[in-house]
Every structure is written in structure tokens, then in C-alpha cells.
N, C-alpha and C positions, 0 to 999 in steps of 0.2 A: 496457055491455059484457056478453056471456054470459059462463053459467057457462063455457063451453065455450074460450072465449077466455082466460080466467084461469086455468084446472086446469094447473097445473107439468108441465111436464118430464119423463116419468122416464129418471135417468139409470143404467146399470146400473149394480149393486154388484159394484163389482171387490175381491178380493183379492190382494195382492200376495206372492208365498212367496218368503222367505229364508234364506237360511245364512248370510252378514256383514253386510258395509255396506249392500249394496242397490244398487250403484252406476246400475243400471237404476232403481231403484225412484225417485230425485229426479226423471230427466226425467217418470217417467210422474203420481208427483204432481203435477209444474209443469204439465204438460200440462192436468190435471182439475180447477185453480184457472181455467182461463177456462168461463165461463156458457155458451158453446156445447159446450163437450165433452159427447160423450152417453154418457160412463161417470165412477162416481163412485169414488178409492176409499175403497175403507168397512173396510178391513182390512190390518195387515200382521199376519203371521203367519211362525213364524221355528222350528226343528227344535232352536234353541238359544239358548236362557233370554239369554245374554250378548251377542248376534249385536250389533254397535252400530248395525245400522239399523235395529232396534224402538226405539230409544232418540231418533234422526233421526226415526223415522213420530210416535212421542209428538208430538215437541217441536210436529209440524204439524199438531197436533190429529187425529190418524187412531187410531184403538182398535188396541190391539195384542195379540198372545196368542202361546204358546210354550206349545208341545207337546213334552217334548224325546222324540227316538226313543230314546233310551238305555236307557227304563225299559221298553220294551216288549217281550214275547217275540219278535216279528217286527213285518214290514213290513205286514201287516195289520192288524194290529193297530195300531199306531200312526196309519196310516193313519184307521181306523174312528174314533178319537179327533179328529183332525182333520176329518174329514168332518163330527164332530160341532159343532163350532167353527165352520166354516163357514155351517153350516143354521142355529147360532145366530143368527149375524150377518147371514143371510136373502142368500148371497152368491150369486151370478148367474155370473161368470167369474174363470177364476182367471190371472193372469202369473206365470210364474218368471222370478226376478231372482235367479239364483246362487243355487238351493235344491239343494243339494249329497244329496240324496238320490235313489235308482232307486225310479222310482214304479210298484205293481203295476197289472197291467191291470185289477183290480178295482177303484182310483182313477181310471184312466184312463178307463176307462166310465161313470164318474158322471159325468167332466165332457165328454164326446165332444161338442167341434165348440165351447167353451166356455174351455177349456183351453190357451193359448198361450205357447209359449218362444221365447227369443235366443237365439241360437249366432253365436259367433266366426271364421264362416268362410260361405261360401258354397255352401249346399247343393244338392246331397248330395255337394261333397265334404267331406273330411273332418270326417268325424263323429266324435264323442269328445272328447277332452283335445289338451291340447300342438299346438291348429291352428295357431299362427301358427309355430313349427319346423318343422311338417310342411311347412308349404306353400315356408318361403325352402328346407328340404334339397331340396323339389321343382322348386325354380325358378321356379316361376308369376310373371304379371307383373302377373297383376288376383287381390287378394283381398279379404274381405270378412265379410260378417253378413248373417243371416238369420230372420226372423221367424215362426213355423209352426206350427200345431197340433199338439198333443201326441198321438201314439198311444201305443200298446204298444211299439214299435220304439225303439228311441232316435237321434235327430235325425231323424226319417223321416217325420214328418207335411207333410201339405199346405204350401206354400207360401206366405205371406199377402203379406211383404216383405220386399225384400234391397238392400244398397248393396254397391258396388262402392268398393274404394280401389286404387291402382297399386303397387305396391311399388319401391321404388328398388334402388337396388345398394351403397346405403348402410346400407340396414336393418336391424337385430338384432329379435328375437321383441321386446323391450319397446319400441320406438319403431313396430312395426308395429303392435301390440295399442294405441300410443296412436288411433292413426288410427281403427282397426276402432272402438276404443268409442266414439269420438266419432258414430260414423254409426248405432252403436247407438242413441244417444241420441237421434238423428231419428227411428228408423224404428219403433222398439218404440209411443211415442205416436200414431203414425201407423196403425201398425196395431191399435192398439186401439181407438182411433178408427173408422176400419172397423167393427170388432167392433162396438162400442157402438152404431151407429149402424145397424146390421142390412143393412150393404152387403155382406154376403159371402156368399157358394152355395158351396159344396162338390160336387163332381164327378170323381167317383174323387179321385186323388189330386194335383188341380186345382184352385186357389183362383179367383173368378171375380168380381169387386169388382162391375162393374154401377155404377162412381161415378163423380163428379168427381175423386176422388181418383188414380182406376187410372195417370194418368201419371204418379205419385208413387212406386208401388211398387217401382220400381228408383230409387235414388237415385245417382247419378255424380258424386261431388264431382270438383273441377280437378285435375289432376295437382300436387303438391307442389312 
């Protein structure tokens, strides 16, 4: 057998950034315990010492570290410390999973086109907090989640992937939010997958897969 035949894998080194539990953060480690996934993760990292999914990343053997922002004069600062964390741990791309902080475009540029969030809604629309209100006060009849690269903007980057769920007429914000995270939990691993796996182009403000995967990237679970 060549040498060439035997040389491993490399899978990238992901970081995963938190403010609680992480609830994103299980599917994307379940995802990166099977031998084909082409990213590894190699870090949770969390803004607060007590968050209880550094506690969940421990328990699964992943290195964990806490930066808290509270002791720093600004957001660059904290930032810088973090940045520094990361190049320790030799990190490649970063997912947020409920990282409760506004990140400066001077973070955002180190990690441009590396750098992917979940949002609770189907973008661009509503961006921000309190989506699943927003969307029953609006009426809508399809909502959803979305997967995207992080700019300077907030919820405005590129589009990688999005699931769709229907809304009933039965709904309150907490039974619709069960739905949405659930498709979360598909599409977040799925698009890192992507990522890891160097199937994605960027094109203005256009994600462009070029996979086997691309009829994956909307996800339409069954009406309820």
C-alpha cells in the first residue's frame, strides 16, 4: 500500500461558540463522531465561565475554554483574546451556537467566508430576536431556519442552508420554536459538512454548493 494511500484525512478544525447549552452544538458534535465528516470539532468556546454546554463539550472529550467578555474594556478587546484561543487551538472555522455577543467587523474579517451562524427564521426575513412572534403577529404560513455566513451585518451573510416548517393555526411562539429547532438540527451539520468539505463558492451575496448535497439545502419536512 503507498504512502499516499494511508496519509489520513484532514478534517477541519471547527470551533464551536457559545453563550448556554449549546442546543446546536450536540447535533453538530453527533454529526463529526462519523469517519466521513470532513470537519472535526476541536473546540468549544463559551463568553461565560458557567455556560452548561462547556460542561456537555467536556463530558465528549472536546477541549473547552472561556473567555469571559465582562472583564474587558470593549469588544475588541475581548475579541483579540479570543482570536488568541482560537490560533492556539490551530482553529480553521468557526459555528455559533447561541453566542450571545455582537461581533466586531474586526472579528468578522479574520474569519470571512469561515465563519457560519443559525437563525431561527428564514432569511432575510426577520432578522434579529423574537422571530417566531414576529412571524405568527405576521401571519405567515411557511417558516423556518437558516444557515449563513457571518458578515458585519447581522443575519445578512450568504446563504449556505434553510428548512422550511408550516405553521398551523394552532401555534404559540414555544410549539413553533419546537419545530424550527428541530430542522435546525438537520441543516446546521449539513452545512458544515459543505463547509468541511470545500463544496462551497461564494458569489456576491450567493452560496453556490457545486455537490451532491445542493438538493439538500432546502429541507421541507411534511406538514404536521
Amino acid at each position: 500500500m503507498s504512502a499516499l494511500a494511508t496519509r489520513p484525512v484532514h478534517r477541519m478544525r471547527t470551533a464551536i461558540l457559545i453563550s448556554g447549552r449549546g442546543s446546536n452544538m450536540h447535533s453538530l458534535i453527533a454529526a463529526s463522531r462519523s469517519p466521513d465528516f470532513p470537519a472535526e470539532i476541536a473546540l468549544v468556546l463559551s463568553n461565560k465561565a458557567d455556560a452548561p454546554g462547556l460542561a456537555a463539550a467536556k463530558a465528549a472529550g472536546i477541549a473547552t475554554a472561556a473567555v469571559d467578555h465582562k472583564i474587558y474594556a470593549g469588544r475588541e478587546e475581548f475579541e483579540r483574546s479570543m482570536q488568541a484561543m482560537l490560533e492556539i487551538h490551530r482553529i480553521e472555522a468557526i459555528c455559533l451556537a447561541g453566542f450571545m455577543r455582537l461581533l466586531t467587523p474586526w472579528f468578522v474579517g479574520q474569519w470571512a467566508g469561515r465563519m457560519i451562524n443559525i437563525h431561527p427564521a428564514l432569511l432575510p426575513s426577520y432578522r434579529g430576536l423574537h422571530t417566531h412572534e414576529r412571524a405568527l403577529a405576521d401571519g405567515v404560513k411557511i417558516h423556518g431556519c437558516t444557515v449563513h455566513f457571518v458578515v458585519p451585518e447581522m443575519d445578512a451573510g450568504p446563504v449556505i442552508a434553510q428548512a422550511a416548517v408550516p405553521v398551523t393555526d394552532q401555534d404559540t411562539p414555544e410549539t413553533l420554536a419546537v419545530r424550527v429547532l428541530a430542522q435546525e438540527h438537520v441543516i446546521y451539520p449539513l452545512a458544515l459538512r459543505l463547509l468541511g468539505s470545500g463544496a462551497i463558492r461564494i458569489d456576491g451575496n450567493r452560496v453556490y454548493t457545486g455537490s451532491a448535497e445542493d438538493g439538500r439545502v432546502l429541507v421541507v419536512p411534511p406538514p404536521v
